[in-house]
C-alpha positions in Angstrom: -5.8 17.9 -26.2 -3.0 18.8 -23.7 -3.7 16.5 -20.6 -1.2 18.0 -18.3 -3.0 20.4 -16.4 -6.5 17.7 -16.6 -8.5 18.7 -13.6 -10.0 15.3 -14.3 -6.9 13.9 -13.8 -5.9 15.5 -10.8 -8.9 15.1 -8.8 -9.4 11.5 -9.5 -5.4 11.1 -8.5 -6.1 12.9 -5.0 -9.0 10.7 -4.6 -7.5 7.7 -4.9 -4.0 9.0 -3.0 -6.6 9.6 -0.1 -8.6 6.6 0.0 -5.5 4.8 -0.2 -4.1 6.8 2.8 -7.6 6.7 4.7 -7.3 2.3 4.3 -3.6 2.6 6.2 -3.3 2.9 10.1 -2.9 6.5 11.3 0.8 6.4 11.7 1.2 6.2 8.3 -1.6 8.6 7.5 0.0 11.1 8.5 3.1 10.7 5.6 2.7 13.4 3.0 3.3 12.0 -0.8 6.6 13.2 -2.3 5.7 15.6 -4.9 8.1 14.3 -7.0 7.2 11.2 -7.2 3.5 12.1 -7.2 4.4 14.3 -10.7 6.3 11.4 -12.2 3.0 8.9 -11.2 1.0 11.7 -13.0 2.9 11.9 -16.2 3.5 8.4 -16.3 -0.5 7.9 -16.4 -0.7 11.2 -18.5 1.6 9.4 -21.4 -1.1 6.4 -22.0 -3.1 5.9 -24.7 -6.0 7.6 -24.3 -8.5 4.3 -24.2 -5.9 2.4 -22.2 -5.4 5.6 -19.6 -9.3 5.3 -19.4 -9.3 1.5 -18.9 -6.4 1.7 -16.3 -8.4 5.2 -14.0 -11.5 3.4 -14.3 -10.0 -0.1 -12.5 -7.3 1.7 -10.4 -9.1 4.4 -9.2 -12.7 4.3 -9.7 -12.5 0.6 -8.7 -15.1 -0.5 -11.9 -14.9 -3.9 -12.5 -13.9 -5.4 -15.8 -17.5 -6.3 -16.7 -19.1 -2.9 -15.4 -16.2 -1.1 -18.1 -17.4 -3.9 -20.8 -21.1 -3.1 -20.7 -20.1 1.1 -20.4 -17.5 0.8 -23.6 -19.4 -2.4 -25.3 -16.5 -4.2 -25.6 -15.7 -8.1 -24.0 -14.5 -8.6 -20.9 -11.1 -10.1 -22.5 -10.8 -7.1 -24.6 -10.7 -4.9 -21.5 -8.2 -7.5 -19.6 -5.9 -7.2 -22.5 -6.1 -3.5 -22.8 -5.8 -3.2 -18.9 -2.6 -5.1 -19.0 -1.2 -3.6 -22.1 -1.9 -0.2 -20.4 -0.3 -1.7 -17.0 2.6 -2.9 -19.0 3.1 0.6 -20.6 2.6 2.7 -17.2 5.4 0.6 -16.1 7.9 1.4 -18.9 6.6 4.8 -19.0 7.7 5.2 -14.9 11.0 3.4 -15.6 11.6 5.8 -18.6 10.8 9.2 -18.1 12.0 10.2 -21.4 10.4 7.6 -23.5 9.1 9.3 -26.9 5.6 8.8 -27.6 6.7 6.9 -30.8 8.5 4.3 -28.8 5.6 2.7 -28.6 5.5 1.5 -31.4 9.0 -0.1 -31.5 9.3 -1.6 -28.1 
């Protein structure tokens, strides 16, 4: 399945881009996102694993805590921590590499 043009994807990002605006003062509500750097947020999250790009929406945008995803996926609570962080840990390389091959993931 080809998440680029997820509508799933896109409407939970503009959610969260506007709650996160609507919690700032009005001075800086009124700064647009760079579309660039929206775009490269996107594929970053777009170029998880598919369990850990679940994990990682459902805390970051959703705002589900760890035990309400454990109960939903019936895994533990520490398996969720570690796949959050995992899937933290890869949207971070994943932003600081563009270019980074899928099977990079495997070897680091």
């Amino acid at each position: 399945m080809n998440d680029s043009n997820d509508p799933d994807l896109r409407r939970r990002s503009k959610r969260a881009l506007e709650r996160s605006i609507h919690n700032h003062d009005a001075a800086v509500a009124d700064i647009t996102p760079d579309p660039t750097e929206m775009a490269r947020i996107e594929d970053a999250v777009r170029r998880l694993p598919r369990f850990q790009r679940e994990i990682f929406l459902a805390i970051r945008l959703d705002d589900y805590s760890y035990a309400d995803i454990a109960e939903r996926t019936g895994l533990a609570v520490p398996q969720i921590e570690r796949l959050f962080a995992k899937a933290l840990g890869n949207f971070c390389r994943n932003l600081d590499d563009p270019r980074r091959h899928w099977w990079r993931r495997w070897f680091g």
